[in-house]
C-alpha positions in Angstrom: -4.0 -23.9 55.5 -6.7 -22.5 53.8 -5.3 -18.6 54.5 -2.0 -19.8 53.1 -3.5 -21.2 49.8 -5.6 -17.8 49.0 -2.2 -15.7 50.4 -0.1 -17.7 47.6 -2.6 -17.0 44.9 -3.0 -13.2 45.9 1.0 -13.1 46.0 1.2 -14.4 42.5 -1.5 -11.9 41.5 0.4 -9.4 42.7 3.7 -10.6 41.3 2.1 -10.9 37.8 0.5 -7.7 37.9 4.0 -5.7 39.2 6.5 -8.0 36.3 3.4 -7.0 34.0 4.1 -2.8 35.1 7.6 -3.2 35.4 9.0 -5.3 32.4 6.2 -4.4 29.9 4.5 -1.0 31.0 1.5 0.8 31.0 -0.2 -1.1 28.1 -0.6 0.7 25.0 -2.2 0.8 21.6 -0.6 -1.6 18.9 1.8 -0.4 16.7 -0.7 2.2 14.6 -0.1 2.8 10.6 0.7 5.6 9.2 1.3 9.1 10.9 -0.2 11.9 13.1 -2.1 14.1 11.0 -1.8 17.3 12.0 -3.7 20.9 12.7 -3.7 22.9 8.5 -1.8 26.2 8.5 -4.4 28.7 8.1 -1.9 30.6 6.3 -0.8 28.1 3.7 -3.8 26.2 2.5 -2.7 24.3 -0.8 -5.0 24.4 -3.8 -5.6 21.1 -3.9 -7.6 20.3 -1.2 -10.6 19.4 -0.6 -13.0 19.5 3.1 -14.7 16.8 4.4 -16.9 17.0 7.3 -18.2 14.3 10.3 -20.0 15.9 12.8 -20.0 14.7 15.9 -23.9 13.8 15.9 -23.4 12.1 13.2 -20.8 10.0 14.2 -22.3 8.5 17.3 -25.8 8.4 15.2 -23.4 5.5 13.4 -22.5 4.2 17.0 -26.0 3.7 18.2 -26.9 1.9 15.2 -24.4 -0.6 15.3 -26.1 -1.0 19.6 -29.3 -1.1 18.3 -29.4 -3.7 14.8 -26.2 -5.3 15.2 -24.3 -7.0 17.7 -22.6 -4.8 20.6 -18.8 -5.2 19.8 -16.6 -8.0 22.1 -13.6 -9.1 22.6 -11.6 -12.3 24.3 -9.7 -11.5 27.5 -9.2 -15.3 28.5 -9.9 -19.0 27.4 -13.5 -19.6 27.9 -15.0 -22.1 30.5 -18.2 -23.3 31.2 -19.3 -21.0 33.6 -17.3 -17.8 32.2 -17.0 -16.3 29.2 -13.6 -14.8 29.6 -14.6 -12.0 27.3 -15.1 -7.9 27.2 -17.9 -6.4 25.5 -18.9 -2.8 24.6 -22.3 -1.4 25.6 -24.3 1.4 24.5 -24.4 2.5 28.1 -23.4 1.5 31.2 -21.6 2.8 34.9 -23.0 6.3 34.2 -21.6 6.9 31.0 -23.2 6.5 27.3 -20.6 4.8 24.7 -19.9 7.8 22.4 -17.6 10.5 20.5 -17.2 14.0 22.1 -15.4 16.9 20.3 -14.2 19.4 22.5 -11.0 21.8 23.0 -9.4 20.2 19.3 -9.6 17.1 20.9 -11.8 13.6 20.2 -12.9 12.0 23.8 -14.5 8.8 23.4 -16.3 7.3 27.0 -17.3 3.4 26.3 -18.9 1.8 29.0 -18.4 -2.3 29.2 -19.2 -5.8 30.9 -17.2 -8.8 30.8 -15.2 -11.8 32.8 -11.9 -13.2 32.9 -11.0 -16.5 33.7 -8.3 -16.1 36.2 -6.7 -18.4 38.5 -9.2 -18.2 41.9 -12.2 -18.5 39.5 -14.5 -16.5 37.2 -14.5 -12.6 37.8 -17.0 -11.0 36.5 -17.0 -6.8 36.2 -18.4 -4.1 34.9 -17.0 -0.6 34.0 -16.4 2.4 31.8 -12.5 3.7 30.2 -11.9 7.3 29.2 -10.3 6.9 25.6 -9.5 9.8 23.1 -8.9 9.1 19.0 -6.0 10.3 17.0 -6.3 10.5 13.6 -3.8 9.0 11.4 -3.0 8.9 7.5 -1.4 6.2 6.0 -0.1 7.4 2.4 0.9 4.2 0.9 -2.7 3.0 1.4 -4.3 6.4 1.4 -6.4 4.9 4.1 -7.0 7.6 6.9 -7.2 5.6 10.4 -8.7 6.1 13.8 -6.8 5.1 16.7 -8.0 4.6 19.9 -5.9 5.6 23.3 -7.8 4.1 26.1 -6.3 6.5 29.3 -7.8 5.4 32.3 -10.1 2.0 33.6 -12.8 2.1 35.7 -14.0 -0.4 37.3 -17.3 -1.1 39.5 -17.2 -2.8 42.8 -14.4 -5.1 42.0 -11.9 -5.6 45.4 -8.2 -4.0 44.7 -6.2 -7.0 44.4 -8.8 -8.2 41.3 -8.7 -4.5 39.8 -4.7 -4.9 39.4 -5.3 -8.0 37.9 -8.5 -6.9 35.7 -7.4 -3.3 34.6 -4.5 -3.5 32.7 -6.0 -6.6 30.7 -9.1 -4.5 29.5 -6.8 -1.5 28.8 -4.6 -3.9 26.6 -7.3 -5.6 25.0 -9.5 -2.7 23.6 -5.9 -1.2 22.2 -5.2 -3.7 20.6 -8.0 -5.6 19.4 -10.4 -2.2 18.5 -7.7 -0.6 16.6 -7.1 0.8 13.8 -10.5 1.6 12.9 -10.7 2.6 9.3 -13.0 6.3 8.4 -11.8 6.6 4.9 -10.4 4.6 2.5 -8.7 5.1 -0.8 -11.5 4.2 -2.6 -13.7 6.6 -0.8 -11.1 9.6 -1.4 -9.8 8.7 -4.7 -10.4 10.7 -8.3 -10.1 9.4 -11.6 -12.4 11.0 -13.4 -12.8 10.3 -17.4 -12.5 13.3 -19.6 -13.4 12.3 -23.2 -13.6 15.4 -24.8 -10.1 15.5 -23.8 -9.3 12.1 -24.1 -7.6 11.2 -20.9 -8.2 10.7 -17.2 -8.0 13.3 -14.5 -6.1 11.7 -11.8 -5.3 12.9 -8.2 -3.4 11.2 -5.3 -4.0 12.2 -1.6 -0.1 13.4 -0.5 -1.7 14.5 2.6 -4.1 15.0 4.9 -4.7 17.4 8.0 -7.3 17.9 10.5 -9.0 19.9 13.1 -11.8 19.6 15.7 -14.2 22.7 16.0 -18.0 23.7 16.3 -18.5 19.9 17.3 -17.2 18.5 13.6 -14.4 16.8 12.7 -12.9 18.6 9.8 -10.8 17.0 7.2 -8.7 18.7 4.5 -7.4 15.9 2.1 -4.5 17.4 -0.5 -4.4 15.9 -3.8 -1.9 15.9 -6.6 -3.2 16.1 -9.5 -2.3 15.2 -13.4 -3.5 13.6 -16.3 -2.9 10.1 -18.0 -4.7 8.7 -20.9 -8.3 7.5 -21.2 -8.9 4.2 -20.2 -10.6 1.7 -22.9 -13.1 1.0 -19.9 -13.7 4.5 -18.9 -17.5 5.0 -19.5 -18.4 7.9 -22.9 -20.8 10.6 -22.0 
């Protein structure tokens, strides 16, 4: 009896996991804002723009600060119980990786090692594990916000049995999708200009209508394109 009680729950494991695959797919990243930025033409630069660089150091400087003062990032996977926490959390380091951004071949990799447990139906599994991500950049005019968005590729997982890894791995690829993305690296308050000019008594002005991107000499390079034009001085813009 026994046997035929854990063969029924491994069957309906199974059966989730394959109406999961078949009906919904591989799981992928929420709906992301904006659009792909893409490569500059080296031979059409426009006047109007302006560089800005993140080095890769410097990025995943920002990373392990956020390990070391603040609280490593998590996320729910299942209703909590007393004895498991049905949740997935991102570690500095873990399953022979360190949580991080690598530039490379004009392309941004992004390892992140994790722990967690998920409250499924034959108890509390716990797991540990690292996914192989990459980040896309994408610029959302309307907002002039430009976004991050993170494609997690593959799962793996440590020591967990086969049936349980079906269960576990398309859960944790779904859930750091959806729930990490977008990540915002620059808003419009960040990239916008209006600048006073009161000798001339107006405002320079300048909209981001675009914004491209390349990955080289371990930098992410930004060229942000403005329009500019001029509009009158505001009563609250400060005199020199």
């Amino acid at each position: 009896m026994g046997r035929l009680v854990v063969g029924l729950l491994i069957g309906l494991l199974l059966g989730g996991v394959l109406t999961f695959y078949f009906f919904v797919g591989t799981p992928r990243a929420m709906k992301a804002p904006g659009t792909l930025i893409q490569p500059p033409d080296p031979n059409n630069v426009p006047g109007g723009a302006a560089q800005i660089v993140l080095r890769q150091q410097f990025l995943n400087e920002a990373l392990g600060t956020i390990f070391k003062e603040m609280n490593a990032p998590a996320f729910p996977l299942s209703e909590p119980s007393a004895d498991c926490e049905g949740r997935i959390t991102i570690q500095q380091q873990g399953s022979g990786v360190e949580t991080g951004v690598s530039f490379e071949n004009n392309r941004i990799s992004s390892p992140l090692a994790f722990t967690g447990s998920y409250a499924s139906p034959v108890g509390c599994v716990r797991f540990s594990g690292w996914a192989q991500s990459n980040l896309e950049m994408r610029f959302d005019q309307q907002n002039q916000t430009v976004f991050g968005q993170i494609n997690v590729e593959t799962v793996n997982l440590d020591g967990v049995n086969p049936v349980m890894s079906a269960l576990v791995t398309p859960i944790v690829q779904s859930t750091i999708n959806t729930r990490v993305n977008p990540i915002r690296i620059l808003d419009g308050r960040q990239i916008a200009i209006n600048l006073p000019v009161a000798a001339a008594n107006g405002n320079l002005q300048a909209a981001v209508t675009d914004v491209r991107a390349d990955v080289r000499d371990n930098a992410l390079n930004l060229y942000v394109i403005y329009d500019f034009a001029g509009g009158p001085l505001s009563v609250a813009s400060p005199t020199p």
